[in-house]
VEXZA-388065 format. One record per residue (C-alpha): residue in one letter; x, z, y. Coordinates in steps of 0.02 Angstrom, whole numbers, plus 50000, padded with zeros to 5 digits. Layout:
aXZY;...
// end
This chain:
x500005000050000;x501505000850115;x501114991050288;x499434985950217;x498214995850324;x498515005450495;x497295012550589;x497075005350758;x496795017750920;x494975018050971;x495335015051138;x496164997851114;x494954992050988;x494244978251101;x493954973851284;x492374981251374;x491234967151348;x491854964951168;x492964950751182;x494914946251174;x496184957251258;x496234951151447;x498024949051375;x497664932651324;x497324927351504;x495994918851560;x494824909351478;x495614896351346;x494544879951309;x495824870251203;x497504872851094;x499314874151196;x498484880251350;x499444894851318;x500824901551183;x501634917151190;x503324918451120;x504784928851064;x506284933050945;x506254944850795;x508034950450754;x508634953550577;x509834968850546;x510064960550374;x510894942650347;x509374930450272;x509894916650133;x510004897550228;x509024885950108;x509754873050004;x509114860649897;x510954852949846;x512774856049887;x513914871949906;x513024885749990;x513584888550161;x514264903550235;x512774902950374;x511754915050373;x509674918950449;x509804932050585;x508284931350670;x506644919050719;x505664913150849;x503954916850819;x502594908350934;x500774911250948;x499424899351017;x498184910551115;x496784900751084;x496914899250885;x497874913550871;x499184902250753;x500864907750716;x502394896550685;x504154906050645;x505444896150695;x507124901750578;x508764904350691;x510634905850642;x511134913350800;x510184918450934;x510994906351074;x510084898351210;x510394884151130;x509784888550950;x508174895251034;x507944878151114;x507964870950934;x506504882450878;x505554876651040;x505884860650990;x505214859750813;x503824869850857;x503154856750994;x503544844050842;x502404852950731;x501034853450879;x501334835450920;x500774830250756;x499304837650766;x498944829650929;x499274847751032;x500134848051199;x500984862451247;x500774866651423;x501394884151438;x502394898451373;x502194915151418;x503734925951353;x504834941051358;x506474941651479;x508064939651387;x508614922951284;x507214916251384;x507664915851561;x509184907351512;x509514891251618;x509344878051465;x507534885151420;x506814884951596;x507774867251629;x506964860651474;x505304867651494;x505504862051690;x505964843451614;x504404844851478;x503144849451624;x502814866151568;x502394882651637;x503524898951602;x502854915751629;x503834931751603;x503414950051567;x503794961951691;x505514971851683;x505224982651533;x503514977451495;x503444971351328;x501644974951317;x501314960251444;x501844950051308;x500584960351174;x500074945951083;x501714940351001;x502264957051008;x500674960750889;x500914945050771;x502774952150738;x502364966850707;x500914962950564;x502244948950504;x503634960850475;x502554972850379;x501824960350275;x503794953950236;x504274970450187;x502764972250082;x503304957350011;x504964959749971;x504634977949919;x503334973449797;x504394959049720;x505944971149698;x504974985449617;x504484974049467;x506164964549482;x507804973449547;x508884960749459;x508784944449557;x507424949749727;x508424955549843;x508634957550072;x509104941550072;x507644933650043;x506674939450182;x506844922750272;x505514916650118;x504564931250142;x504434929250345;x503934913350297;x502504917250165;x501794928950290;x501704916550438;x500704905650309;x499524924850238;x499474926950414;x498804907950444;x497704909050296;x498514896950228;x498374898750037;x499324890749880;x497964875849826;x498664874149636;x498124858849522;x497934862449332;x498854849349211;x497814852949058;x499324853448970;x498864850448774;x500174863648720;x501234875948782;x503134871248829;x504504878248725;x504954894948806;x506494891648865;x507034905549028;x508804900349043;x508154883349087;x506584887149173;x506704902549258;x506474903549437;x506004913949595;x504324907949676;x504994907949863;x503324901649965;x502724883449964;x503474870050056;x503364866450229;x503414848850199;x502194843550059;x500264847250033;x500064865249994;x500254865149793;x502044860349799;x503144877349769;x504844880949850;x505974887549683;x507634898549684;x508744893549543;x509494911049519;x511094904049458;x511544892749583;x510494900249750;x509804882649782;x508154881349830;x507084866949801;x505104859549809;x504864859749610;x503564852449491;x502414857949354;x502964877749391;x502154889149270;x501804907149386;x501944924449334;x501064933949497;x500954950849394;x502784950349316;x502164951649148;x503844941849073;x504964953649182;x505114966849037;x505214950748884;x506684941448977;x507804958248991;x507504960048814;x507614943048761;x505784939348674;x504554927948722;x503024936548798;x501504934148720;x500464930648850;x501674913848883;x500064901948841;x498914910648945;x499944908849085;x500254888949057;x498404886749035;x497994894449203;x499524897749326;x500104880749347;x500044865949456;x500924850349467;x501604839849597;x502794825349659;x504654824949632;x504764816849808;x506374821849872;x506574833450053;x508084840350138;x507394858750161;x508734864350253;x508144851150411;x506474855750383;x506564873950427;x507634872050560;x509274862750602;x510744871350516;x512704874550598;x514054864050551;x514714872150370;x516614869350364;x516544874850182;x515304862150133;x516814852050039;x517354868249940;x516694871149768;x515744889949732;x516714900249579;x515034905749524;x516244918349424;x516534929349558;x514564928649613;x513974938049445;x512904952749419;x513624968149410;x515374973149338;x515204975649142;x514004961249103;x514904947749000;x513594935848970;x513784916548981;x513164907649121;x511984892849079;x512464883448923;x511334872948811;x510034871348946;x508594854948952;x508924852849126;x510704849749161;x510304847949383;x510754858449509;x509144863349524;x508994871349373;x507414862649319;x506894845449249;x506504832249372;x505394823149245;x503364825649224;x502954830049059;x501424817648969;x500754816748809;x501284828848679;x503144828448680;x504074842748747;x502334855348743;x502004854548589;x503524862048523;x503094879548426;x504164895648481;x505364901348355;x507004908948426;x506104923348480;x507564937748488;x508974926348519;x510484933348630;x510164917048753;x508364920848786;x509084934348914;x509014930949077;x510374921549164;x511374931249276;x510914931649466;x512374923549590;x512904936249741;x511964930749877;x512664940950001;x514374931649945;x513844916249913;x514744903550026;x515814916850082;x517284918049952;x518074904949846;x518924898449680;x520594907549677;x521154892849594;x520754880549739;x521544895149874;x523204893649787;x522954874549767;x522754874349961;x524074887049989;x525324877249918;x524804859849982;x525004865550165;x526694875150135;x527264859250050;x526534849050209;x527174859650325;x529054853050344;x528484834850347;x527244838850465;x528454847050578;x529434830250588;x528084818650598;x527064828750724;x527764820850890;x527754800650829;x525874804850772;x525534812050960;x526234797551052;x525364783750892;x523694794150961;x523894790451124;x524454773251117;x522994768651003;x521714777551099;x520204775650950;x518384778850994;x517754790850880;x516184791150797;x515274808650784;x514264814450654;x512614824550693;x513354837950580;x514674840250692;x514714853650841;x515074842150964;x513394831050948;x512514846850909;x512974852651081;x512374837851153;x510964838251040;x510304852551106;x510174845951295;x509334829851239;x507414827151267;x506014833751161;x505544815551089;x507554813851035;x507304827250908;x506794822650751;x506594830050583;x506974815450467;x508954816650496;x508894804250643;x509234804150833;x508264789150921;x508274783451115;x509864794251143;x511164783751228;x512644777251116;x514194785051238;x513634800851144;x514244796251007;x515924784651063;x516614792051202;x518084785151291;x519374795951387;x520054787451555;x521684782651607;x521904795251783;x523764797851750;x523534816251753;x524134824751610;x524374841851526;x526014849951422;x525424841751258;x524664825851335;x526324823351441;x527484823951270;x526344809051196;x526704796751345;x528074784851339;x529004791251499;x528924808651457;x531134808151468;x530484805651643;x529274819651637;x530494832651580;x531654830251700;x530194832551830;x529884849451758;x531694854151741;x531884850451928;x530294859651969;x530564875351875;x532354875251976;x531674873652134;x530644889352088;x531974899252029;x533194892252166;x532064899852307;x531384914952211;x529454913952189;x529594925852063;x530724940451957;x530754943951793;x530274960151742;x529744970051597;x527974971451540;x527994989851529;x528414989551728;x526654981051758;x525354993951837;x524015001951715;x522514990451711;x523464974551764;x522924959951678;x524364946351683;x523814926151705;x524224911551625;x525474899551668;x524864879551660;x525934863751688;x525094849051755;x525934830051760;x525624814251850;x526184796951886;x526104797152083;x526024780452157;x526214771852324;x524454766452398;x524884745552356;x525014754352161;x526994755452146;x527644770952064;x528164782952180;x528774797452063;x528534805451911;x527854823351969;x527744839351868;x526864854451930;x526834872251895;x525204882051908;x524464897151878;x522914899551812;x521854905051962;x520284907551841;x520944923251769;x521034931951950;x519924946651992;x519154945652156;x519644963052239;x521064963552150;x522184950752138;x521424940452296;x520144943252430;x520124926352553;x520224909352488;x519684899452618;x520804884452704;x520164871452818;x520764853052813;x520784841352950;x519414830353002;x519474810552963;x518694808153140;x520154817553233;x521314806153125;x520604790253180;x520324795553346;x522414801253381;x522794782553272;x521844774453421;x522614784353543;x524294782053514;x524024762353488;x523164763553656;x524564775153746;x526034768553646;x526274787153568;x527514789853441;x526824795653276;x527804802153112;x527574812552952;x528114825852849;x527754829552687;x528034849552637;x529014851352480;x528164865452362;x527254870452507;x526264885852437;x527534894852377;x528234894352519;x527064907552580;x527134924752534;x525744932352420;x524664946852505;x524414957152347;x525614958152157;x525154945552044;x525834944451840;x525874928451774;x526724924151582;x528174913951561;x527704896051548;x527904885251418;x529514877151376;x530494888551495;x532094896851416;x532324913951513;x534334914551545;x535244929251481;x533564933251347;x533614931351182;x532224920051124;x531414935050989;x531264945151136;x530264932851286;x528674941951237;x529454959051303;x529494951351466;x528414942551606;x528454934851789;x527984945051936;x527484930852072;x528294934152243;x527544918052326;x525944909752339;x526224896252150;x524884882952146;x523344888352050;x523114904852122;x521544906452230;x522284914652368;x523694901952376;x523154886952503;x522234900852632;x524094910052620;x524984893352655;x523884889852790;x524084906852872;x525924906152873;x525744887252962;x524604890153060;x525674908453145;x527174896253106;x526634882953248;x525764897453379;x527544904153382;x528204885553420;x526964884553570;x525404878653507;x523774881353481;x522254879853375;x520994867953429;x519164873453455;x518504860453374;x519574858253231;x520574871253143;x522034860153100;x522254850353276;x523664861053342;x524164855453525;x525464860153677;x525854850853816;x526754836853752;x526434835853581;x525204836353419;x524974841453251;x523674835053118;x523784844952962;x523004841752785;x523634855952672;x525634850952660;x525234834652758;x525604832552938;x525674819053059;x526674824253203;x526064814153381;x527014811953550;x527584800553670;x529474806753649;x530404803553475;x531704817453552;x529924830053531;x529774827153377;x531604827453314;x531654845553404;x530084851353319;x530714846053165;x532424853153163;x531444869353207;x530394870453068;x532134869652943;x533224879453049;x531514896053093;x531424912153030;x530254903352907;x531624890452828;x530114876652772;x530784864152662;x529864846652673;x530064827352685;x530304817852817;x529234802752783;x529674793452938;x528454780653030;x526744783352992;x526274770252881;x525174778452744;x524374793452752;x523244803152615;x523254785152520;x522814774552662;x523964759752707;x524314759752904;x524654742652941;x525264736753113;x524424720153174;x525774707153191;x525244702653352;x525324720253421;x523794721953466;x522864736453328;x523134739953182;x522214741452972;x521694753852875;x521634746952676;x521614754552512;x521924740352380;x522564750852253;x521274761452242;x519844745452234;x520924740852086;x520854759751997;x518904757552012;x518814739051968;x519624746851797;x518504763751774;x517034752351787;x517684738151662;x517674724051791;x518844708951727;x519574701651887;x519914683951813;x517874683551715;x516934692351868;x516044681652007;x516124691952168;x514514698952264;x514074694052455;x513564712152484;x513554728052421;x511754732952362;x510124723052364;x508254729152389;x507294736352317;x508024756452353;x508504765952200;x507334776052105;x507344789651953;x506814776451853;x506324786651706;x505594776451588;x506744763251612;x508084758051484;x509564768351471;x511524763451514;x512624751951417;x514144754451475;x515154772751425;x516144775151597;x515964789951686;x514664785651822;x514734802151917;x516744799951935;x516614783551987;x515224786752123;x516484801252180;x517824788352199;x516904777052294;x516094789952396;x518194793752454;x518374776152485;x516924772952587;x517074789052689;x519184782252740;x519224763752764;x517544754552688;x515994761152774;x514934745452725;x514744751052564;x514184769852650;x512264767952612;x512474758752427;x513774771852372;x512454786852451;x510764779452344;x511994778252184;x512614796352217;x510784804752193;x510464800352010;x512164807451957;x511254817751853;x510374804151746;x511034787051780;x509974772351702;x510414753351670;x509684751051837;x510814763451927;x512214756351821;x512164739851887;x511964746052064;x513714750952048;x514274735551979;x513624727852114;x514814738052240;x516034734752148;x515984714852105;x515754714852330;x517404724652323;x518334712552200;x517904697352329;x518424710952475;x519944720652384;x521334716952522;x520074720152663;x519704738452770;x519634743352938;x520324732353078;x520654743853241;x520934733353409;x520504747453533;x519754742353711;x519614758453792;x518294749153927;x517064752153788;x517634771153802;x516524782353671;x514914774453572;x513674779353445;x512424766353364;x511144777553267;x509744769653173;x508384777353048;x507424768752906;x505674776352895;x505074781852724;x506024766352660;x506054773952467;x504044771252452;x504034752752417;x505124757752274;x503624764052178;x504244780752143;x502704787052216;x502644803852126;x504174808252203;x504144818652362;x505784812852402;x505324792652395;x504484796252560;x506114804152639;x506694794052793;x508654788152797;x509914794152922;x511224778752986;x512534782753131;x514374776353184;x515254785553306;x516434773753398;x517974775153516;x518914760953603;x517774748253511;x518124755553351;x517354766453218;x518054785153207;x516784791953114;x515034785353010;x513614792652911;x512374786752788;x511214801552714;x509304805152667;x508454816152811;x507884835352745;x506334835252776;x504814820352783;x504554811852944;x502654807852995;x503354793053107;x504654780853141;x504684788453308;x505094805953214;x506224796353109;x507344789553234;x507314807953329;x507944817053170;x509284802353159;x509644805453335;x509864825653339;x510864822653156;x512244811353256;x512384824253410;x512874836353285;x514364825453258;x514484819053443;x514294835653535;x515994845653450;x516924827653458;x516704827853669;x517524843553667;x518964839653547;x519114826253690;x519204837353839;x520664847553738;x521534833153705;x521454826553876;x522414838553931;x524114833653812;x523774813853831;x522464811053979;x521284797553934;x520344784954026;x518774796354075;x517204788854025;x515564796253969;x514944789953805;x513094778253782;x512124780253633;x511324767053560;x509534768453450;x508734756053375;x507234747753459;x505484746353371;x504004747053473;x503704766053466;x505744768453502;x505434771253669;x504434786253623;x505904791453529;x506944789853700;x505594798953782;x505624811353677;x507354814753692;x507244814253905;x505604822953928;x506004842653988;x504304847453917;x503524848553748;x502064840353697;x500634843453556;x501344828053457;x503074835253472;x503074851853491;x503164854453284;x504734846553275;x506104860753246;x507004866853383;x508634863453288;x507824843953348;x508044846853510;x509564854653560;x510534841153631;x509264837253763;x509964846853878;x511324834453869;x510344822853915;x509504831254055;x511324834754154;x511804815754118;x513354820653991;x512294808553869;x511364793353917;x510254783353780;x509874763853787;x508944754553693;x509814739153584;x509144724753504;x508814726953332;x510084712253269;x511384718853358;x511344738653295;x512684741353209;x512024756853124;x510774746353017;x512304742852882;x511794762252857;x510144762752834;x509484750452689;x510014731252619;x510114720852702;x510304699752675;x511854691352676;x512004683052861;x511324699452936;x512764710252833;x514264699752870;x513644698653069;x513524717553073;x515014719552960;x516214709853076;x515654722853220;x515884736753122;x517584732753029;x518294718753110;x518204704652989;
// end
């Protein structure tokens, strides 16, 4: 009677009016509306299922159990492991089971926990559900579920307890997956439906052969079909004309080894008989872990009853499968009528029982020395061979083909849609790259990727002359571990390698860095500030065009290990790297000792906001000062300094200036060590050309086209060029269209365009910015939107920026807005479809210092709002650039000029312009957020003046949306200069 009846507190008997618990929400009409769910956990390992094979050392730990409100139906969902991931699986299956029975699930209502992990609520958020949690310990918010585990638990225990008082020799813990299982389908009422097979005789009583544990029925035939335990192997299997013995009657005959004598009364009435159709029960219950041992063979030996027990295992038997039992339906009178005659015999006994609690989990001895001695004998030859097998790697480069029993496909797997999940052992509409995925060529490489590559001679003597630089200038001491402080956690040391090449592709160097791992740091212990500004591209451009148009001298310098050069602010640890010989240490005794960092390595988090410290005091003590409006402009009377971490470009109209400044920065108190790169003719991978006529100058980056011509597969000599970058219609999510072809990396090479656009190719602004926003699920149509780009850019590789200042034109910005330009698209579920685009160019001397392309925030009711938002976005940009002016002015003065801002004309733009000149607010403008309007006043003192501009000739257009060829390549030649 245990956990068959409990009495039930009067008070929660039922509702008031007699209905469901109000725990169940409000009224239900259908299936799926709502399904509560949560995890039972097992303190005791369960038994996997398997029909064929070695067992696995996997192991049941716990379920998912779900409840439909409305029915009140119950589906356990088996788990391995209780991972996010895992849990997703049981989700899964158990919206596969509804969706054959034509039930949506539309949503879950659950305990905290596994459940408010990020992959459950992503993948409910993707399946357009609904997630509801409990309240912070209030598991009686979830009630329902909480109920349904607690009845199934008792019934399992029932179960299992019942079963093991009339059976101690094979039912044991680790069946109560089976028994979970049995009372999910009690529970159900779902009930064994058995077919007689009027046999004409009774089979030959034969237990060896026959004898089996009656597990539950099968999840995946009609309900007669019985799941089987074959107690000598611990396979389990859907079996066939299965004779049962509900009572244990035989129990008592097969430990003696007689044939009970009410065998042909249980024939006659306890059997049934099915199919032999063949099921993988391990995929039906759930999808099982990768088994590494699956290739091992069991030494059923060592998985015997207890010690003492000699008897044979299975000899003689009329099934010789791994099931245990024949896989043939028995007709006519053959086998059954076969009289019983060995009653008493020694092999009527029952066999003996495998461990299950060590099945899968220990192995031949035999095989262990087998393998013991293979890999010692291996060992030397694989020593000798390892390095020529690294480098073969590498130079082949093969695409590998994953299984779905692998981990790595079951990770990605798990993140794949609902309708990619299938029970039948395949994986449809998921894109091929998962499965073949290439690795590309960036030239950066790790320790063990650097000793594969054919220059690595090259490589080593890059690190050798690295690590002596470091020990030359003493970034660090060697010191004992048992000096460290209590509690101090030392980091890692990483090396990192790369090919560095000149910006027309020509090798520069072979480079070899030395990092630490900055991931291991503690914030509030081993760093506090991290921050470290860069400088801006529009102050670059801007100085370029002022010293073509003053006749400035420019040069840069290039800092040589330029964060160690700074000191670090608090003690950091680090181990000794790999490959580095410690001089005057024996080798045995490296591990007794580690590196106490006394400068700022590479890696560290701290490390670029300690270089830039130290710079930045460096340069106040030389006489100059920060600008306002950007924190790496550094100015004094006759001179200025751009930084970009440990690049500078030095600007002044005296070479003497700048040999002075640079002799100081050897000879300080602060002894930097750096490069003197000369002339300014590249910077940051930019080629600075000089205009043979003297009158401007480029800006290209061929090399770079060419890197991205190659991520993207483009064949130079089989590719037609493009006219222009992107064609209508805009971009969409496109999400039931077909899926990519191609495996390249499409968010790396959007970030690589993005770089080149942003320094020398802002044509291509607006179709690199639509590509950019379905990073996170690219489709063909996506894909070939970047193909586009880059077939324009193999008919425009050698082109860029052409500056020829006139500083009569003084300071411009075109800024131009497409209204709601995503709606013809027909993504018209999509708030964001509706969103308006931003287009502006900011322009000095005739030429482009700075350019945006970007969706507005928020949806604009008008084209007159549209072109107002564009308007305020470019001020933004505009305002802090007239003050970087005024500073400057006062090193280099400058033709004094006050800038015009052009928008483009429609016939509401002059209500745009009004808007922006009126002093007063209006009822049609007066919701528009005052972070709108703050430039007006601006406008009112005269500092800004707006025009209108014909719509052909804005320039900002190129921003805003595609546009046809003659109308590009006019615009283009304004904007670039060719």
């Amino acid at each position: 009677m245990f956990g068959q009846a409990h009495r039930k507190p009067w008070r929660f008997k039922s509702s008031i009016d007699g209905k469901d618990s109000v725990l169940r929400g409000p009224a239900l009409s259908k299936p799926g509306q709502t399904v509560g769910a949560d995890q039972l956990i097992s303190a005791q390992p369960g038994l996997v299922p398997q029909e064929k094979g070695s067992l696995t050392r996997a192991r049941i730990w716990a379920a998912t159990v779900f409840v439909d409100y409305y029915t009140k139906y119950i589906y356990v969902s088996l788990m391995v492991d209780q991972t996010a991931e895992t849990t997703l699986e049981a989700k899964h299956a158990f919206e596969h089971f509804s969706a054959t029975r034509n039930v949506e699930i539309q949503h879950y209502h659950a305990d905290n926990g596994i459940f408010t992990d990020n992959l459950f609520r992503e993948d409910v958020q993707k399946s357009m559900q609904r997630l509801t949690l409990c309240g912070v310990s209030a598991h009686h918010q979830n009630g329902v579920v909480e109920r349904a585990i607690k009845s199934l638990t008792l019934i399992t225990r029932t179960l299992l307890l019942h079963a093991q008082r009339h059976w101690p020799e094979y039912i044991t813990t680790m069946l109560w997956p089976f028994a979970l299982r049995a009372a999910q389908d009690r529970m159900n009422q779902l009930t064994d439906s058995r077919l007689q097979t009027n046999p004409k005789g009774a089979p030959k009583w034969e237990p060896r052969a026959r004898l089996g544990i009656y597990v539950g029925r099968s999840p995946s035939h009609a309900g007669n079909v019985a799941l089987v335990l074959n107690p000598v192997t611990g396979l389990v299997s859907p079996q066939y004309h299965v004779t049962f013995d509900d009572d244990f009657t035989t129990v008592p005959h097969l430990r003696k080894g007689t044939v009970p004598p009410n065998w042909a009364d249980l024939v006659k009435h306890s059997s049934e008989q099915t199919t032999s159709e063949f099921i993988d029960l391990t995929k039906t219950w759930f999808v099982g872990q990768p088994d590494i041992t699956a290739d091992e063979m069991i030494d059923t030996s060592n998985h015997t009853a207890p010690e003492g027990d000699d008897s044979s295992p299975l000899k003689g038997a009329s099934s010789t499968s791994n099931e245990g039992v024949s896989s043939t339906v028995y007709e006519g009178d053959s086998p059954h009528s076969q009289t019983l005659d060995r009653e008493g015999d020694a092999d009527m006994t029952m066999p003996k029982m495998i461990n299950l609690a060590s099945a899968g989990l220990r192995r031949s001895p035999r095989l262990q020395e087998q393998q013991t001695r293979k890999a010692m004998s291996f060992t030397p030859i694989l020593k000798k061979i390892c390095a020529f097998g690294i480098v073969l790697a590498s130079c082949l480069q093969p695409t590998y083909a994953l299984s779905t029993g692998q981990a790595a496909v079951d990770s990605f797997i798990h993140r794949c849609q609902v309708a990619n999940s299938n029970f039948d052992g395949t994986l449809n509409a998921i894109p091929h790259m998962i499965f073949a995925a290439g690795k590309e060529n960036n030239e950066c490489y790790t320790f063990k990727e650097m000793l594969a590559q054919p220059d690595r001679k090259e490589f080593l003597e890059a690190m050798l002359k690295e690590t002596a630089e470091h020990e030359s200038r003493q970034h660090w001491s060697v010191v004992l571990c048992s000096s460290m402080p209590k509690n101090t956690k030392p980091i890692m040391a990483i090396w990192s390698f790369k090919r560095k090449r000149f910006p027309d592709g020509t090798l520069n160097k072979h480079k070899a860095r030395l990092c630490a791992h900055g991931g291991m740091q503690q914030w509030g212990v081993n760093y506090w500030e991290t921050y470290a500004p860069v400088v801006n591209w529009i102050s670059v451009r801007f100085l370029l065009i002022l010293s073509e148009l003053l006749g400035l001298e420019t040069q840069a310098i290039d800092f040589v290990l330029a964060f160690p050069q700074a000191r670090l602010d608090v003690p950091v640890y680090m181990f000794v790297p790999a490959g580095m010989q410690l001089s005057g240490i024996p080798a045995d005794a490296h591990h007794m000792y580690i590196l106490k960092l006394e400068k700022s390595l590479y890696g560290l988090k701290q490390a670029s906001a300690n270089w830039y410290d130290m710079l930045k005091k460096a340069l106040e003590d030389r006489g100059f000062r920060e600008s306002a409006s950007d924190s790496c402009v550094f100015m004094k009377k006759d001179m200025i300094v751009l930084v970009y971490v440990d690049d500078c470009i030095l600007i002044s109209n005296d070479d003497s200036t700048i040999s002075k400044f640079i002799e100081s920065l050897s000879t300080g108190p602060e002894k930097f060590i750096f490069t003197d790169e000369g002339k300014l003719d590249k910077y940051l991978g930019v080629e600075i050309k000089k205009d043979p006529e003297g009158t401007g100058f480029s800006l290209t980056q061929p090399f770079l086209i060419e890197r991205i011509l190659q991520a993207a597969d483009i064949d130079i000599r089989m590719t037609n060029s493009r006219p222009t970058p992107a064609v209508g219609p805009l971009l969409s999510k496109d999400k039931d269209g077909p899926g990519r072809k191609h495996d390249w990396k499409y968010r790396t090479l959007t970030g690589t365009l993005g770089y080149l656009q942003q320094t020398s190719r802002p044509e291509i602004s607006m179709a690199t910015h639509q590509c950019a926003r379905f990073n996170n699920d690219p489709k063909l149509s996506h894909e070939r939107a970047i193909k586009r780009i880059c077939k324009y850019l193999l008919g425009t590789m050698e082109k860029g920026l052409i500056f020829k200042p006139n500083l009569s034109k003084g300071l411009e910005c075109y800024v131009d807005a497409d209204f709601a330009g995503g709606w013809s698209s027909g993504d018209h579920e999509n708030p964001k479809a509706v969103l308006s685009r931003t287009g502006f160019v900011i322009m000095y001397a005739g030429c482009p210092i700075f350019w945006s392309s970007k969706l507005q925030t928020e949806i604009a009711l008008s084209t007159t709002k549209a072109e107002y938002i564009a308007l305020s976005m470019a001020m933004r940009e505009v305002l802090p650039f007239l003050n970087l002016m005024k500073e400057i002015h006062e090193v280099f003065p400058l033709q004094e000029s006050k800038p015009n801002f052009y928008c483009r004309v429609w016939e509401d733009n002059r209500s745009c312009i009004k808007v922006a000149e009126s002093p007063k607010f209006t009822p049609r403008t007066k919701h528009i957020a005052l972070k709108y309007h703050h430039f007006r006043q601006y406008v009112s003192d005269g500092t800004i003046k707006i025009h209108p501009i014909d719509t052909l000739e804005q320039i900002a257009d190129i921003f805003t949306k595609p546009l046809d060829e003659k109308q590009f390549v006019y615009l283009r030649r304004k904007l670039c200069g060719w």
